[in-house]
C-alpha positions, 0 to 999 in steps of 0.5 A: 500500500505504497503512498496511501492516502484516505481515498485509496481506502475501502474501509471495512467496519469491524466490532469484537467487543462493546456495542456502538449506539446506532447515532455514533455509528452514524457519526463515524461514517459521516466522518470517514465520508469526510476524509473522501474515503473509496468506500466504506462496508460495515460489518453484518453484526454492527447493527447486532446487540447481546447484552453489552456486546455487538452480537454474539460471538458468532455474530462478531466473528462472521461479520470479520470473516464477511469483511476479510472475504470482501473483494473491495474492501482493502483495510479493516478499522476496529470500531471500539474497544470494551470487551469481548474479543477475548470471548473469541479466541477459542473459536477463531478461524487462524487458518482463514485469517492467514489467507488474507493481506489486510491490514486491521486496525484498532486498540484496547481489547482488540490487543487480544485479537492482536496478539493471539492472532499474530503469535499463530499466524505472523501478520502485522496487526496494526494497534492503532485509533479505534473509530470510535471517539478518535473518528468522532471527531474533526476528521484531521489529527496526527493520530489520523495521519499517523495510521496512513504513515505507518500504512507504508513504513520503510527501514530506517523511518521513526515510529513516532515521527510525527509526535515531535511534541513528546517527551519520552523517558529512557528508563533504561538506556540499550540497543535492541532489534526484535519485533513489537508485541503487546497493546493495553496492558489489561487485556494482556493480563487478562490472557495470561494462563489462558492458553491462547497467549505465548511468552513474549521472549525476544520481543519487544514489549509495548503497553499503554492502559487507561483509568488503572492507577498504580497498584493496579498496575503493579498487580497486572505486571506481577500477574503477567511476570508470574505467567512468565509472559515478560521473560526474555524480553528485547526492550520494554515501550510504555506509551500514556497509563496517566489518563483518568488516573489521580494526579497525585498518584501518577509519580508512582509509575516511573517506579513501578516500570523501573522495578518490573523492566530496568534491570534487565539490560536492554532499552525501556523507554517510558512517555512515549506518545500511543495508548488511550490518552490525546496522542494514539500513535499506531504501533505494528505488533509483529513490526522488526524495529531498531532502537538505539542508543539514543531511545531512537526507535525505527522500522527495520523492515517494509509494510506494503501488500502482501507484507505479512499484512 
């Protein structure tokens, strides 16, 4: 997908998790239609409800696999986030989502999706805006235009280019050259011991969350290290866990990363610019990326059709 821009997209609409109110629905395509998208297909479950969720499992399922078959539609874009793509994950087709190049978009819950997904099939899976709230809104931000960047990365280009205005911490200075994995840190937590999450050794680990003040924090990491799903790691990325947390317990962080990650050798670099906060940079789990000395981080390998997409 070399040059992309919005009206080279044919959109497809997918939702594993929480219900969107018909009205916001209706918003966000209104918003796409704005930016001159090609087109836009939802999927068959958008208007569907059980209880909290978009349909039911089966529902959610098939109207993914109905946009993964559509002939025209060339990029999938994750509604929103809540719960319930971890219900899938027992019955999720790997094999037919192995037969198709289609970049995927989305965050939050999604992470489950993500990484169950990558760890049996090795496609990029793009954790990147959900459409709802960020496509809510005006349709020009960075996050949006950050989506079409990472659409089209190249070796060498910076993950967070656009993101000047960031102001990341090196927590633990390093060299690494691993691929990404991980999403919001909940969701992660919520895998493990599951059967349908791998250890992530030899990877570089990526975690964001939002409204989980610092001792829950501090449980979910210990959950996971306890899992050994931290074992091995090549480097540690922590985008916003600030949002919705009280002001005067956000300072408990940097201590609470330096204990779980800094010890180990390799690059930790907090404050970087993606999760549920303002800035929601898109991140490739499955990427090979470099970082260097400095807290550089760059892509070291070409997205593009058919690259393990």
């Amino acid at each position: 997908m070399n040059k992309t821009a919005w009206c080279d997209l044919h959109i497809g609409i997918a939702n594993l998790s929480a219900y969107t109110r018909q009205e916001d629905q209706a918003r966000i395509q209104a918003t796409l239609k704005t930016m001159g998208v090609k087109a836009i297909t939802p999927a068959s479950n958008l208007a569907a409800r059980c209880r909290y969720l978009c349909g039911t499992d089966r529902e959610r399922l098939q109207g993914l696999y109905g946009l993964l078959a559509h002939p025209e539609v060339n990029i999938i874009m994750l509604q929103r986030g809540g719960y319930g793509a971890l219900r899938l994950l027992p019955s999720l087709d790997v094999a037919l989502i192995s037969r198709y190049h289609k970049p995927m978009v989305g965050m939050s819950d999604v992470t489950a999706f993500f990484i169950h997904a990558y760890q049996r099939t090795g496609k990029l899976f793009f954790h990147g805006p959900n459409l709802f709230r960020e496509f809510l809104q005006a349709p020009n931000s960075i996050n949006k235009q950050d989506i079409l960047a990472k659409l089209q990365l190249r070796p060498g280009d910076d993950l967070f280019n656009l993101y000047s205005h960031a102001s990341p911490v090196v927590l633990s200075a390093g060299t690494a050259y691993a691929r990404l994995i991980g999403g919001n840190l909940s969701t992660i937590a919520a895998m493990a011991g599951t059967g349908h999450i791998a250890p992530f050794a030899g990877h570089i680990l990526f975690i964001e969350d939002v409204a989980e003040r610092p001792y829950r924090v501090d449980r979910m990491l210990a959950q996971c290290a306890m899992s050994e799903l931290f074992a091995d790691l090549a480097g540690v990325l922590i985008g916003n866990f600030e949002a919705q947390v009280p002001a005067h317990e956000i300072h408990l962080f940097p201590d609470i990363f330096k204990e779980y990650f800094a010890d180990r050798g390799v690059p930790v670099i907090m404050g970087l610019p993606f999760g549920h906060g303002t800035d929601k940079a898109t991140l490739p789990v499955g990427l090979l990326v470099r970082i260097d000395e400095s807290g550089r981080i760059e892509s070291a390998e070409t997205i593009g059709a058919g690259k393990r997409v």
